[in-house]
PALUMTI-939957 format. One record per residue: residue number from 1; residue in one letter; z, x, y of N, C-alpha, C in turn. Coordinates in steps of 0.2 Angstrom, whole numbers, plus 5000, padded with zeros to 4 digits. Atoms other than C-alpha are relative to their C-alpha. Last residue first. Layout:
[site NUM,A,[Z,X,Y],[Z,X,Y],[Z,X,Y]]
...
END
This chain:
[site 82,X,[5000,5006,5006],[4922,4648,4552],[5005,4993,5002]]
[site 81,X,[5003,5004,5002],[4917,4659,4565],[5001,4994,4998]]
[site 80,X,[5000,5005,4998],[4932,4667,4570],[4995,4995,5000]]
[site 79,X,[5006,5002,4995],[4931,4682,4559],[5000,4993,5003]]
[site 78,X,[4999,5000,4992],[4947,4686,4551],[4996,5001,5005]]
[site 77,X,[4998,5005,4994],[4947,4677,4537],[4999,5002,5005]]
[site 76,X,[4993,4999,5001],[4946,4692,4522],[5004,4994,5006]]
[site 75,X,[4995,5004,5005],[4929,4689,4518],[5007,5000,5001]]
[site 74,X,[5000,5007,5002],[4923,4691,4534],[5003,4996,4995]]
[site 73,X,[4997,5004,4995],[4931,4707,4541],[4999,4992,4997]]
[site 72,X,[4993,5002,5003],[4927,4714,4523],[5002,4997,5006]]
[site 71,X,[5000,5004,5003],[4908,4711,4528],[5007,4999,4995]]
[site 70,X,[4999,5007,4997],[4909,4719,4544],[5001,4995,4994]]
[site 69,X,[5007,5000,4999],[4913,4737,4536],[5003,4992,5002]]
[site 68,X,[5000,5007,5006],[4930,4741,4542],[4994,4999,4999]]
[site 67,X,[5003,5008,4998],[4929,4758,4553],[4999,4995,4994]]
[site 66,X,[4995,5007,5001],[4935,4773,4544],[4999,4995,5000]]
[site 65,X,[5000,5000,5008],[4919,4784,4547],[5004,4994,4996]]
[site 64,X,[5007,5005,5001],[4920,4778,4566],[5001,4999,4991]]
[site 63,X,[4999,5007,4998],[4938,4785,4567],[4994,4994,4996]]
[site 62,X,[4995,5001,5004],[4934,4801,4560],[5003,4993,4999]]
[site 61,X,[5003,5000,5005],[4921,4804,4570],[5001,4997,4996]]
[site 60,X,[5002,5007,5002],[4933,4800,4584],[4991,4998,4996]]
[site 59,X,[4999,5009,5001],[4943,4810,4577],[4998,4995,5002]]
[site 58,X,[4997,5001,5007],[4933,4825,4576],[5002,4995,4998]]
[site 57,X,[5004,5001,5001],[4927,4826,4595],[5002,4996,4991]]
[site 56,X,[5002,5006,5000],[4944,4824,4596],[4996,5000,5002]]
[site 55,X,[4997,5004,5004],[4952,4838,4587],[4997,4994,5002]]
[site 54,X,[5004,5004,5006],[4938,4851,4592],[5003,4993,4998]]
[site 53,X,[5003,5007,4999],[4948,4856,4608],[4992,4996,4996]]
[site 52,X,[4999,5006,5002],[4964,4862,4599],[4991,4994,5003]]
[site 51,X,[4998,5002,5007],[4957,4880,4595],[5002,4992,4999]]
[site 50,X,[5006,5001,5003],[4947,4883,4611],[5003,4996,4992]]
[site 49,X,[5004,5006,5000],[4963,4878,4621],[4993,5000,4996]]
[site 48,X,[4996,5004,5001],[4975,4889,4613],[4995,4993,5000]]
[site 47,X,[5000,5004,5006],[4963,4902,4610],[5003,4992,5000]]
[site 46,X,[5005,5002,5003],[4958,4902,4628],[4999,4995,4992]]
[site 45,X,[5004,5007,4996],[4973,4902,4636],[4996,4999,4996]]
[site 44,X,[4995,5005,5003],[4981,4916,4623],[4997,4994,5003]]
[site 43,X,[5002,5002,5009],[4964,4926,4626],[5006,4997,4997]]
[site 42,X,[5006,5003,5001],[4968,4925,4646],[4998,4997,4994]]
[site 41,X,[5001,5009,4997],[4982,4929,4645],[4996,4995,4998]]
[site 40,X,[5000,5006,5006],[4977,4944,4634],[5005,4992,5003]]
[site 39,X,[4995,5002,4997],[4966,4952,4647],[5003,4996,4995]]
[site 38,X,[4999,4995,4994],[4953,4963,4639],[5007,4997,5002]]
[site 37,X,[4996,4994,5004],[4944,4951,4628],[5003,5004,5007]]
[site 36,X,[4994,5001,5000],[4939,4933,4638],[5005,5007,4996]]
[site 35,X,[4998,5001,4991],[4919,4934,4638],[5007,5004,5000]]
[site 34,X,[4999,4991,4997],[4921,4941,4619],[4999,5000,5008]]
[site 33,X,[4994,4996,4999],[4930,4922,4616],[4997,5008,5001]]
[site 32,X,[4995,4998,4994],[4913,4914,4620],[5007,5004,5001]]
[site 31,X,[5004,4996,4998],[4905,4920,4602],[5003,5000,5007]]
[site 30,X,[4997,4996,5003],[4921,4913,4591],[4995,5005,5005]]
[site 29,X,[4991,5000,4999],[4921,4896,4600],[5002,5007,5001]]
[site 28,X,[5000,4998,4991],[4901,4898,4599],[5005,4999,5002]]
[site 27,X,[5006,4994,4999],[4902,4901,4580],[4999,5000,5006]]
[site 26,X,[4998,4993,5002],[4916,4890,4576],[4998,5005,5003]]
[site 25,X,[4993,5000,4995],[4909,4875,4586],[5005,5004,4999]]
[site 24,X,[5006,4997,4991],[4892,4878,4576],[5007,5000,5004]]
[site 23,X,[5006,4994,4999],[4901,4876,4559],[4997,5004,5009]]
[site 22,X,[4995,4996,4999],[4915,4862,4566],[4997,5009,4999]]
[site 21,X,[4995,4998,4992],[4901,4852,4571],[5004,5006,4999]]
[site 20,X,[5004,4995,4996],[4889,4856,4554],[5005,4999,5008]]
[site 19,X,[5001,4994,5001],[4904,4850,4544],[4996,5004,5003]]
[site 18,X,[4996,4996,4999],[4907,4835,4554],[5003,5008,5000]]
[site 17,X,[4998,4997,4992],[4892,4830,4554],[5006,5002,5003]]
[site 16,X,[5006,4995,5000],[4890,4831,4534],[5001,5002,5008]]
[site 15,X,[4998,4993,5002],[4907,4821,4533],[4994,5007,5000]]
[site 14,X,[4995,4996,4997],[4901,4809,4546],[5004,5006,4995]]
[site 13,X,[5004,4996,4993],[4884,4806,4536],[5006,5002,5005]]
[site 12,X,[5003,4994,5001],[4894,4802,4520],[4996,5004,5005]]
[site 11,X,[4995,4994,5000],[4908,4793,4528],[4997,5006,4996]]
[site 10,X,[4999,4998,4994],[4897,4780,4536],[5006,5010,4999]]
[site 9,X,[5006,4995,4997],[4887,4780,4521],[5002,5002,5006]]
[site 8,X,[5001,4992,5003],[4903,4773,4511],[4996,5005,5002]]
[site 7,X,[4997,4996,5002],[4908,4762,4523],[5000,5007,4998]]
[site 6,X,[4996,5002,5003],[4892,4752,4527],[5007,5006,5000]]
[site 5,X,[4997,4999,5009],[4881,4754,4537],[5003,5000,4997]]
[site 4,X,[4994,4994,4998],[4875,4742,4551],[4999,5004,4993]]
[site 3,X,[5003,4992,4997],[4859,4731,4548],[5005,5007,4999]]
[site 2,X,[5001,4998,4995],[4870,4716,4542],[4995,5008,5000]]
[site 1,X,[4999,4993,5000],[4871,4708,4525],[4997,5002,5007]]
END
């Protein structure tokens, strides 16, 4: 057994850190938009991009979490070790 963690841990501390990311990244999303009041250009640009640019902090959280633990890589053959 390796160092690494394993699946289920990966997906309990990325579900935790995802939660306090999207929390804090709410909250200073939600606090830089009163710069941008006034002009609604502006505040259409902003939301647009403040709204989608969470998605890939997230997925590659989300990614990691998913990742195969190395001990199904082995059992299943597709370690070239052997």
């Amino acid at each position: 057994m390796g160092g690494g963690l394993n699946i289920r841990q990966r997906k309990l501390i990325g579900t935790i850190a995802l939660l306090v990311f999207l929390t804090v990244y709410a909250f200073l999303a939600m606090l830089a938009a009163i710069v941008v009041t006034g002009n609604k250009v502006a505040e259409l640009i902003y939301f647009v991009v403040a709204g989608f640019a969470w998605v890939f902090p997230a997925g590659m959280l989300v990614s990691w979490m998913l990742k195969p633990d190395a001990e199904a890589k082995t059992e299943s053959g597709q370690d070239a070790r052997s």
